[in-house]
C-alpha positions in Angstrom: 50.5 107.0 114.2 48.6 110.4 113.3 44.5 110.8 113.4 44.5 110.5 109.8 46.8 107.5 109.7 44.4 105.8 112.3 41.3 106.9 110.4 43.0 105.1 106.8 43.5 101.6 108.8 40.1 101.9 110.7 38.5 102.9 107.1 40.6 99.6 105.9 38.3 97.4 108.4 35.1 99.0 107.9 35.9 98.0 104.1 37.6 94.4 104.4 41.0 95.8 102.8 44.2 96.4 104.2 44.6 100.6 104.0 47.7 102.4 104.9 48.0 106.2 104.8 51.3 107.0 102.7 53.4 109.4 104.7 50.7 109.4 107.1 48.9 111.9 105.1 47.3 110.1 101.7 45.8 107.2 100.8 45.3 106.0 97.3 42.7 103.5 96.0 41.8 102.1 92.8 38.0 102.0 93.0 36.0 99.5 91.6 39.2 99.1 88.5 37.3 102.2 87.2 39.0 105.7 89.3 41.3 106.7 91.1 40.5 107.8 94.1 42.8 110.0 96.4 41.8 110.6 100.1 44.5 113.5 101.7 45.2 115.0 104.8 45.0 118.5 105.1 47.2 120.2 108.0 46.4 123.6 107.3 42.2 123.2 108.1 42.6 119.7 110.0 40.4 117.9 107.5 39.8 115.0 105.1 40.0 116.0 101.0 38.2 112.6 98.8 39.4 113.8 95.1 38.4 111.4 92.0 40.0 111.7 88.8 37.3 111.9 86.8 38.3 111.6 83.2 40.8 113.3 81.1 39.6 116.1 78.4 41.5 117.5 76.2 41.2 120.9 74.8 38.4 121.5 72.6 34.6 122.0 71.9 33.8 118.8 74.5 35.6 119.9 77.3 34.1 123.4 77.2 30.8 121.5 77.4 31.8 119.8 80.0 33.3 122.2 81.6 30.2 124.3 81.7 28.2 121.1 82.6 30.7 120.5 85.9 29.9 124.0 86.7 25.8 123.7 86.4 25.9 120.6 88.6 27.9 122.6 91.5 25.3 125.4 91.7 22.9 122.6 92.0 24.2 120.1 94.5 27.8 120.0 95.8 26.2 117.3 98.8 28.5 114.6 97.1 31.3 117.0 96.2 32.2 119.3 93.4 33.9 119.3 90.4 37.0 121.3 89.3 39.6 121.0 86.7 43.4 120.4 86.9 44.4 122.1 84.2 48.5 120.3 84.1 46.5 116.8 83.5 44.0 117.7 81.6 41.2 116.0 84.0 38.0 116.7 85.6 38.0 115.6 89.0 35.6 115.5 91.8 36.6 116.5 95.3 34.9 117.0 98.8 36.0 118.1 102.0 35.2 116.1 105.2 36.2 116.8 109.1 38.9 115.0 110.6 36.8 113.7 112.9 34.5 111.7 110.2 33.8 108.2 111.4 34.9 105.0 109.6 31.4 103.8 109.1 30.5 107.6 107.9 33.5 107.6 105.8 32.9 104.0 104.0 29.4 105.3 102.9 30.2 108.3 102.1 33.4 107.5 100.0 31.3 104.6 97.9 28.9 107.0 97.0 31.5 109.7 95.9 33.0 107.1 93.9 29.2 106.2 92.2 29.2 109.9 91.1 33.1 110.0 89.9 32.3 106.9 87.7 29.1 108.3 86.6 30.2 110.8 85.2 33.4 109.2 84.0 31.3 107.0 81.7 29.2 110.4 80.7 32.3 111.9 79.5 33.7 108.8 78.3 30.4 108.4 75.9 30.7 111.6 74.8 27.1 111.5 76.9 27.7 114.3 79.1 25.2 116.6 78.6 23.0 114.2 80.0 24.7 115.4 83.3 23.2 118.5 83.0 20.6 119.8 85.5 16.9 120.6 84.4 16.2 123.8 83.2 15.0 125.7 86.4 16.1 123.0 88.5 15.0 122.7 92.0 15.7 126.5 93.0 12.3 128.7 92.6 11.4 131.5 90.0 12.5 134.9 92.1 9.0 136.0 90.4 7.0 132.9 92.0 5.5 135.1 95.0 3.4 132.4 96.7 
């Protein structure tokens, strides 16, 4: 059994479900019968990659907002991941990039709030609600012309 492997079953304990890493390199969850939740192994950097499949959006004046929306809220905090789009599916996903050597514990946390933010935003684009995702105007960064 591989690290990752190992990690999957550990993960499985921390979260009182039976895991097992497919091909000893993916592990996919249904989480919370709301997304789909993929957690990979990646060889070629030795790390962990969480990607939620956000919600499907088709072509159109919506997904261009939303879009643009995904794309404000990764300049302004990629802490729980980021968002890109797979174009082939037509879905917005979420997706974050760990260390192998992320705990169990670390990993449960940090994969249930990943989750809150896929399903979030599911719901926002599902409503048709997703410019409510947007950050403020200004957001947190400062005015380069604030001189304090």
């Amino acid at each position: 059994m591989n690290k990752f492997a190992a990690l999957i079953e550990q993960l499985g304990h921390t979260l009182g479900i039976r895991l097992q890493a497919e091909k000893e390199s993916m592990c996919t969850l249904r989480m919370k019968d709301k997304v789909k939740v993929q957690i990979e192994y990646d060889d070629t950097a030795d790390r962990i990659v969480l990607l939620c499949f956000v919600a499907e959006v088709p072509p159109g004046k919506f997904r261009e907002e939303t879009l643009i929306t995904a794309l404000q809220a990764n300049f302004h905090d990629t802490s729980l991941g980021f968002f890109a789009y797979l174009d082939k599916m037509q879905t917005l996903v979420l997706q974050m990039y760990l260390p192998l050597s992320t705990g169990p514990s670390l990993l449960g946390t940090l994969l249930e709030q990943f989750t809150a933010k896929g399903i979030e935003w599911k719901e926002a684009v599902e409503s048709g609600r997703v410019s409510q995702k947007a950050p403020s105007k200004g957001g947190s960064l400062p005015s380069p012309m604030n001189f304090s």
